[in-house]
C-alpha positions in Angstrom: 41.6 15.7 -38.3 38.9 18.5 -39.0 36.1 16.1 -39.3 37.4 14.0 -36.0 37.2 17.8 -34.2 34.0 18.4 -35.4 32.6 14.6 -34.9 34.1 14.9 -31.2 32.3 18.1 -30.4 29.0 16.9 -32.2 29.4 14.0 -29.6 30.1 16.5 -26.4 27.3 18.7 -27.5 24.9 15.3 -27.5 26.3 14.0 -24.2 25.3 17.2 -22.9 21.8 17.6 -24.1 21.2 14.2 -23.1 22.4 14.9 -19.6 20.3 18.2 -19.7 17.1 16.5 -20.9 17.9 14.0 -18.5 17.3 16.4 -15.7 14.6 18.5 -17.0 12.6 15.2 -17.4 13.3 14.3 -13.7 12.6 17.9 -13.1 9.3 17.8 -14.6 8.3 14.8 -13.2 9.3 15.6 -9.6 7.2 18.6 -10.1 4.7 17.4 -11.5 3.6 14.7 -8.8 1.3 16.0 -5.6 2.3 16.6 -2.2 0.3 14.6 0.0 -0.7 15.8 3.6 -2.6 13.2 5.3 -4.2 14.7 8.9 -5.0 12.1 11.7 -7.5 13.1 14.6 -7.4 11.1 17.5 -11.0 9.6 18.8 -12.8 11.5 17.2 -16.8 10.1 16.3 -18.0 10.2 12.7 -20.7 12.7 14.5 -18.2 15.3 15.6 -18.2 17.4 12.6 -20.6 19.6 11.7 -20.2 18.8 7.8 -21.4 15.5 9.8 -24.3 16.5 10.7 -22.8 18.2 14.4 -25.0 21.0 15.8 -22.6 22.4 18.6 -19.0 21.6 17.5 -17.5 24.3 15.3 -15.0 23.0 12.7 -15.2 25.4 9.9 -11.8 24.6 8.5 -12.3 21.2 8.4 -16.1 22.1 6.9 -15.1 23.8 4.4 -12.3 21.0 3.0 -15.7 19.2 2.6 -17.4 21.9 1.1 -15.3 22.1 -1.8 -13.6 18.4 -2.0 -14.6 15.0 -1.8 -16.4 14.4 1.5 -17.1 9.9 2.2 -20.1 8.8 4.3 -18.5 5.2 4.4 -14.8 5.7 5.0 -13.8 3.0 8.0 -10.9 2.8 10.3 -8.2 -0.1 10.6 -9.8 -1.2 13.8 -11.6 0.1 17.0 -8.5 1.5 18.6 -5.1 3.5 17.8 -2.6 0.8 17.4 -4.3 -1.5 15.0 -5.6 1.5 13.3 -2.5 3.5 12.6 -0.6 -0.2 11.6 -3.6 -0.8 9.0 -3.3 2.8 7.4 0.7 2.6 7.7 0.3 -0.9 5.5 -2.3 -1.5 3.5 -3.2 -4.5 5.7 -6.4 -5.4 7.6 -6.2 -6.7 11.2 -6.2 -10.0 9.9 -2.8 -9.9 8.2 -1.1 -6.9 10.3 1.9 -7.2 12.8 -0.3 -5.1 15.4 -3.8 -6.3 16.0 -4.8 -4.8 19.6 -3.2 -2.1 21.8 -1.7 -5.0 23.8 -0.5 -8.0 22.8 -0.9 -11.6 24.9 2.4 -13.1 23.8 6.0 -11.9 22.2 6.4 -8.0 21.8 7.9 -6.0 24.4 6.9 -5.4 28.5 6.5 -2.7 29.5 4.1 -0.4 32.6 0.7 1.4 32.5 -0.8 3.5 35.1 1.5 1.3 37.4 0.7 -2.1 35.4 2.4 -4.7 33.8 1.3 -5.1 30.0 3.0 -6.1 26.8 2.6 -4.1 23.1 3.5 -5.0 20.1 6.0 -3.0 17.5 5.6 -2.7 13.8 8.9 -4.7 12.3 11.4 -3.9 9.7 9.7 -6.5 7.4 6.8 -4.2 7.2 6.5 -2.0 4.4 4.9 1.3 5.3 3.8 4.2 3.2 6.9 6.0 4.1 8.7 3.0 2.7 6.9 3.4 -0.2 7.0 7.2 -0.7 10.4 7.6 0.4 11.7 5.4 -2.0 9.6 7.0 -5.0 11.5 10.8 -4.4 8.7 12.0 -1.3 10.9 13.7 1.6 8.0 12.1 4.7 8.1 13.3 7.8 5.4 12.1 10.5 4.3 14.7 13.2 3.2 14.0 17.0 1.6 10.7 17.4 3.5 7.6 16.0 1.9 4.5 18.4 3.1 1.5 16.6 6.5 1.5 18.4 5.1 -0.5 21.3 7.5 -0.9 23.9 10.7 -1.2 21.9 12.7 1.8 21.4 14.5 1.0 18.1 10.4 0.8 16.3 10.7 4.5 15.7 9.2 5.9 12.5 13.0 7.2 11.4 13.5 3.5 11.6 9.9 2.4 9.6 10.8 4.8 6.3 10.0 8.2 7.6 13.2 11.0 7.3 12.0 13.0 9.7 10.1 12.9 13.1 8.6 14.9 15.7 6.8 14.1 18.3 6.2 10.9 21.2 6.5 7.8 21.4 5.0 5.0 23.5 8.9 3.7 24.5 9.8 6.8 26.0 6.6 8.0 27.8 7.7 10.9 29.0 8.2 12.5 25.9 4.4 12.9 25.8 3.9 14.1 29.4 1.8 15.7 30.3 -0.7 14.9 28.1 -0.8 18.2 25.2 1.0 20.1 27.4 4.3 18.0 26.8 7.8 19.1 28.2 9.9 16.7 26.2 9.2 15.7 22.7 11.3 14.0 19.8 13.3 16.0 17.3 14.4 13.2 15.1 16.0 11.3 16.9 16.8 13.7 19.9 14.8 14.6 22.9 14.2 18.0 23.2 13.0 20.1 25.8 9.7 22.6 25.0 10.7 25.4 27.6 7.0 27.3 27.4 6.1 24.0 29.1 8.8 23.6 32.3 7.5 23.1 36.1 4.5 22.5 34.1 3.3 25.8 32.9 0.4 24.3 30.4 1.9 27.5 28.2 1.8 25.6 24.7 -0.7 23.1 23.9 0.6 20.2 22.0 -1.7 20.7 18.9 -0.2 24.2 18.4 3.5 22.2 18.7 2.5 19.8 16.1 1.1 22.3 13.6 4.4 24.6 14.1 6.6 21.5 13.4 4.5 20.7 10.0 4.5 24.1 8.7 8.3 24.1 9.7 8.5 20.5 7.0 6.2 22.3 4.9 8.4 25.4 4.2 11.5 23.4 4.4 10.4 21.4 1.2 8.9 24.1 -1.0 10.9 22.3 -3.6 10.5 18.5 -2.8 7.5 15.9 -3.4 6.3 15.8 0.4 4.3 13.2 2.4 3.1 14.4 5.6 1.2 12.5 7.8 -0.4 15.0 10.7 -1.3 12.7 13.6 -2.8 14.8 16.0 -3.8 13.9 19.6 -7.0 15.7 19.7 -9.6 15.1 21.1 -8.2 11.5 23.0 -8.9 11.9 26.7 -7.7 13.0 29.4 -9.3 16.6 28.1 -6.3 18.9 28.5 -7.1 22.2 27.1 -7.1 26.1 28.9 -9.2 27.9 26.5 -12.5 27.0 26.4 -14.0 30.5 25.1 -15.6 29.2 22.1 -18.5 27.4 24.0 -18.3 29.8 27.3 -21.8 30.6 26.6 -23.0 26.7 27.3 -24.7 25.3 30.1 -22.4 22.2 29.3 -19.9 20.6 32.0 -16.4 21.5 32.0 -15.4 18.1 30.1 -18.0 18.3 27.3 -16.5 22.3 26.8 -12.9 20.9 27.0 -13.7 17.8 24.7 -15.4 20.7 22.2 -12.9 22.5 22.4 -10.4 20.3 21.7 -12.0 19.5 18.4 -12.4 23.3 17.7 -8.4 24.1 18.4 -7.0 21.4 15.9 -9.8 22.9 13.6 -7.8 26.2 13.8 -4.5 24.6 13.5 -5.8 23.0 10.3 -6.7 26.3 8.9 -3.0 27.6 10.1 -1.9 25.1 8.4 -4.0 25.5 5.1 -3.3 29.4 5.0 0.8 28.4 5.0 0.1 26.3 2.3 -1.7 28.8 0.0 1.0 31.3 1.4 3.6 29.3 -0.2 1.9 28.5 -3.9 1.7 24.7 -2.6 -2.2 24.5 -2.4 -3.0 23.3 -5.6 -0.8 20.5 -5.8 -1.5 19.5 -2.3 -3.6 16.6 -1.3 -5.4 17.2 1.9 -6.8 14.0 3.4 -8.4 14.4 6.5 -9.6 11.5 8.8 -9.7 10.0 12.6 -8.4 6.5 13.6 -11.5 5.8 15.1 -15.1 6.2 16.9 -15.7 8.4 20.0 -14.1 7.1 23.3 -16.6 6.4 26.3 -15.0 9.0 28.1 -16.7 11.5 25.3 -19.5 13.0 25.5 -21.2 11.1 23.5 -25.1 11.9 24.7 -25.1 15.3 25.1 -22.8 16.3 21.7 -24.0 13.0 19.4 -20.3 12.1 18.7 -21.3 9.3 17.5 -24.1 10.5 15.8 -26.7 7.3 15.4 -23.9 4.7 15.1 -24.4 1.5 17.8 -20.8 1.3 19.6 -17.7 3.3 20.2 -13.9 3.1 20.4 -12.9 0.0 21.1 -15.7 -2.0 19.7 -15.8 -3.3 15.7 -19.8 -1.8 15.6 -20.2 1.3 13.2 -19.7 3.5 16.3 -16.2 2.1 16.2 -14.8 1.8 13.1 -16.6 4.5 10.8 -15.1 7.8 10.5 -15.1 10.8 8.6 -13.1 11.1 5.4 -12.9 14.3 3.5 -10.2 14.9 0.3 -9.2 18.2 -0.7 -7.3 19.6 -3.3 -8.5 22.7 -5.6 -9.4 22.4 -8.9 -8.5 18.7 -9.0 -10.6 16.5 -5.9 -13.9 16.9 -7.5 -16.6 18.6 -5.4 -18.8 15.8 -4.1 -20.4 13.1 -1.3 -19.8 9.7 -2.3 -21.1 6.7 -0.2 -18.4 4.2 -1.6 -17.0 1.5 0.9 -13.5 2.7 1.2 -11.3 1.8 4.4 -7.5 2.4 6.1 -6.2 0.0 3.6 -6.4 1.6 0.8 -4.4 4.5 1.4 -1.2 2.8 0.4 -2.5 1.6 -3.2 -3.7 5.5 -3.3 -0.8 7.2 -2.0 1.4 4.7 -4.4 -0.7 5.9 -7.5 -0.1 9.3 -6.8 3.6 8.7 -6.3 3.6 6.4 -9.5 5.6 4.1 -6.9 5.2 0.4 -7.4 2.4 -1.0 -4.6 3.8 -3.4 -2.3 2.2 -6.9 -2.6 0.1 -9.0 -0.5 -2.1 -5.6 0.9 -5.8 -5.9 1.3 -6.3 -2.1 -0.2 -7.5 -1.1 -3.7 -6.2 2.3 -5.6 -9.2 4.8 -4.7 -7.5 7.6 -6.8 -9.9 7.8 -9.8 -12.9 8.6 -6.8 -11.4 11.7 -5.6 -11.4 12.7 -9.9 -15.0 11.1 -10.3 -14.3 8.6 -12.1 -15.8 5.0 -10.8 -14.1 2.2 -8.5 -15.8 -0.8 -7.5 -15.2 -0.3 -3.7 -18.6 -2.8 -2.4 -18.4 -6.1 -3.6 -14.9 -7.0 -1.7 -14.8 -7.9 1.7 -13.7 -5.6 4.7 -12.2 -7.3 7.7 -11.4 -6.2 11.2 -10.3 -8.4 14.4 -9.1 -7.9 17.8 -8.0 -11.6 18.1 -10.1 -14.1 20.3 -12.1 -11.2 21.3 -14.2 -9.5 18.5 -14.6 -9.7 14.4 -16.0 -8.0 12.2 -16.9 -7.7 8.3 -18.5 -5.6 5.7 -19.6 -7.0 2.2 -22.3 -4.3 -0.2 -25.1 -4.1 2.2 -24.4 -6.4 4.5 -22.0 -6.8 8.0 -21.6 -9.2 10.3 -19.8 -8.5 13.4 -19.2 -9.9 16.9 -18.1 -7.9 20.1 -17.6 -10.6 22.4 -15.3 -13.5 22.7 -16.8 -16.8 20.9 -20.4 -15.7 20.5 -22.7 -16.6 17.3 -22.2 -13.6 14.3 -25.2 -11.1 14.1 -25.8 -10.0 11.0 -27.0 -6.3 10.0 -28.1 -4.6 6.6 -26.5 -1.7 7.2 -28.0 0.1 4.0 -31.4 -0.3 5.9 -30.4 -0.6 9.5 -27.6 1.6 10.2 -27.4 1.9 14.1 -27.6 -2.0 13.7 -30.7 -2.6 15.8 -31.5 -5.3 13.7 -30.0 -8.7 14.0 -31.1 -10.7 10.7 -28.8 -13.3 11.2 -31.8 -16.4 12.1 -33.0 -14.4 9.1 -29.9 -15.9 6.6 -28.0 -17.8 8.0 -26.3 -18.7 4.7 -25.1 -15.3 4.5 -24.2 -15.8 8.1 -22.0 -18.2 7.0 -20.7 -17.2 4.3 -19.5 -14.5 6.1 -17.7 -16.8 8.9 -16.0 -18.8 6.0 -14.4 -15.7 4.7 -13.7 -14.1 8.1 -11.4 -17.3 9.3 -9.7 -17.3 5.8 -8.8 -13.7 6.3 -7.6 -14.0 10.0 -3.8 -15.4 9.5 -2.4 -16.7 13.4 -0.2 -14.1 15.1 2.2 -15.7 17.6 1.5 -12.0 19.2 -2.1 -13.1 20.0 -2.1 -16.9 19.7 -5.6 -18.1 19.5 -6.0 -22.0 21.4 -4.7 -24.8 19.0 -2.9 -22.0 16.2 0.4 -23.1 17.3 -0.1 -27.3 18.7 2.5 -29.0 16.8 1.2 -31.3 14.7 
């Protein structure tokens, strides 16, 4: 009876330390894995920073995340313009696989008005697995702030409905809640509209990238504990150019929209460093990824001339040139991110095999990004000998390969071909030059573009 006693409590004391060891393992492991803050600007040109090479804009926050991290000279967007863009970072997809492939859509998705007008969008769907999906399911509490823009029209696309737990901000369903533009007096708590008083009978008290950075701070401190992904989409500096202080460039001869645009830029700077000081506040620097990056090239609203937001690149928003689709990409994390400038071919897609790696979450199949995780540590990936794609169906295409990129802006015309390591403002066309690269290129382009009954190209859909 004595030894059954003693074999019983032998067996409690092992059930126990198993149980214990059990959660100190998942302790240490939730622990041990980064937070990840990924921050979003909003049209804003590979030439708007001054770690860029920008000689009026100040952004020393965001200067000195390059200073001491990892800082890409050939990081490019999803596409041309937000909705693509934001789809192609959400999934690991390029423009020719992803639900959303233009701002508007010419078939299916949901109607809906601008400025007065009848248009239709496009929504990303339950079937697509996003980086929330991903993260969420790995342990990360995610939470998306401000600007979401894959909802389209249909009110049930939100991001609480796409893998995110929490969200706050607008959404292109419910207009208003963005109106007016950074000056907002509704705006999405989770799922609830929620008034901003300092805003009412439009006051212009509280400028939305001050909102935005309050609400992320808010998820910050509310997670001290947790594995966190936040993704920071902030509006700045999309047009129209809604900001009161302009005091940082009061001294320029420049017009009232090239200080507003400036400034703009210079506020969400200031946020960012808000935003950085909470996190060394609270211990969570060090094992905090920053990722900063914009969804695209300077809009031709911008002043693009007289600030260089552009800096040499051919092209702007909405167009698949480098002015378009190449934008600054700078990781930070201290004493981790090595401290360097890397000119590796990296792009939106390959966020989600990164993020994945970091979460030690399985990667979702059938993505067109590669794990970039061992760059930020200095260790080598073969980033330039895949192929980059980027459409806006039946209007424009475009792809990158090493060296080389072909690219069309214009419905059905001939490929030009550039070598962009030579001929980076793409003045060049070399495609007479080789056309067997020419079309190579085209072979690989149409085998990349899958038909979207969105945009239906002619013949995609004929039954046979």
């Amino acid at each position: 009876m004595r030894l059954n006693y003693l074999l019983t409590f032998l067996g409690l004391c092992s059930s126990v330390f198993t149980v214990a060891q059990h959660k100190a393992v998942k302790k240490q492991a939730k622990e041990s894995r980064q937070n990840i803050i990924f921050i979003l600007a909003d049209d804003l040109g590979y030439g708007d920073l001054a770690c860029y090479g920008n000689k009026e804009i100040k952004t020393p926050n965001i200067d000195e995340l390059a200073r001491t991290g990892t800082r890409f000279t050939q990081c490019y967007a999803g596409s041309g313009i937000s909705s693509p863009s934001r789809c192609s970072l959400m999934t690991g997809r390029n423009t020719g696989h992803t639900t959303i492939r233009d701002n508007f859509c010419e078939a299916g998705g949901f109607e809906g008005l601008k400025e007065g007008k009848k248009i239709r969008r496009a929504n990303i769907l339950p079937t697509d697995t996003t980086i929330a999906t991903v993260l969420s399911a790995a342990g990360y509490r995610t939470c998306i702030v401000n600007k979401w823009h894959l909802d389209g029209f249909n009110p049930e696309a939100t991001p609480l409905n796409r893998g995110f737990n929490e969200f706050y901000g607008w959404l292109v369903s419910t207009s208003y809640s963005n109106d007016p533009y950074y000056y907002p007096y509704w705006r999405f708590n989770n799922y609830k509209l929620e008034n901003i008083k300092a805003n009412e009978n439009d006051k212009r008290a509280k400028h939305n990238t001050d909102i935005s950075t309050d609400d992320a701070i808010s998820f910050i401190k509310r997670n001290t504990k947790n594995p966190f992904f936040l993704y920071l989409a902030y509006d700045a500096p999309h047009e129209p150019y809604n900001i009161n202080d302009t005091t940082w460039y009061s001294n320029k001869t420049w017009t009232g929209n090239t200080k507003r645009y400036a400034s703009l830029i210079t506020h969400m700077d200031a946020a960012i460093g808000r935003l950085l000081h909470q996190l060394d506040s609270l211990g969570l620097r060090k094992n905090t990824l920053v990722i900063f990056a914009s969804d695209n090239g300077a809009a031709v609203q911008a002043p693009l001339a007289e600030l260089k937001c552009n800096a040499s690149l051919r092209g702007r928003k909405g167009q698949l040139y480098e002015g378009g689709i190449r934008v600054p990409l700078i990781v930070n994390q201290p004493g981790k991110v090595k401290v360097q400038k890397l000119n590796n071919i990296v792009y939106f897609p390959d966020m989600m095999p990164t993020f994945a790696a970091i979460a030690k979450a399985p990667t979702p199949q059938h993505i067109d990004g590669i794990n970039i995780l061992p760059l930020f540590y200095g260790r080598s990936v073969d980033t330039d000998h895949r192929i980059l794609y980027w459409e806006f169906p039946g209007k424009q295409r475009a792809a990158r390969r090493g060296d080389w990129k072909a690219v069309t802006i214009h419905p059905n015309a001939p490929l030009e071909l550039y070598n962009i390591k030579n001929d980076l403002a793409e003045q060049h066309n070399l495609a007479s030059k080789y056309p067997k690269i020419v079309e190579e290129f085209d072979k690989a382009m149409k085998k990349e573009h899958v038909p979207s009954p969105n945009w239906p190209l002619p013949g995609e859909f004929d039954q046979k």
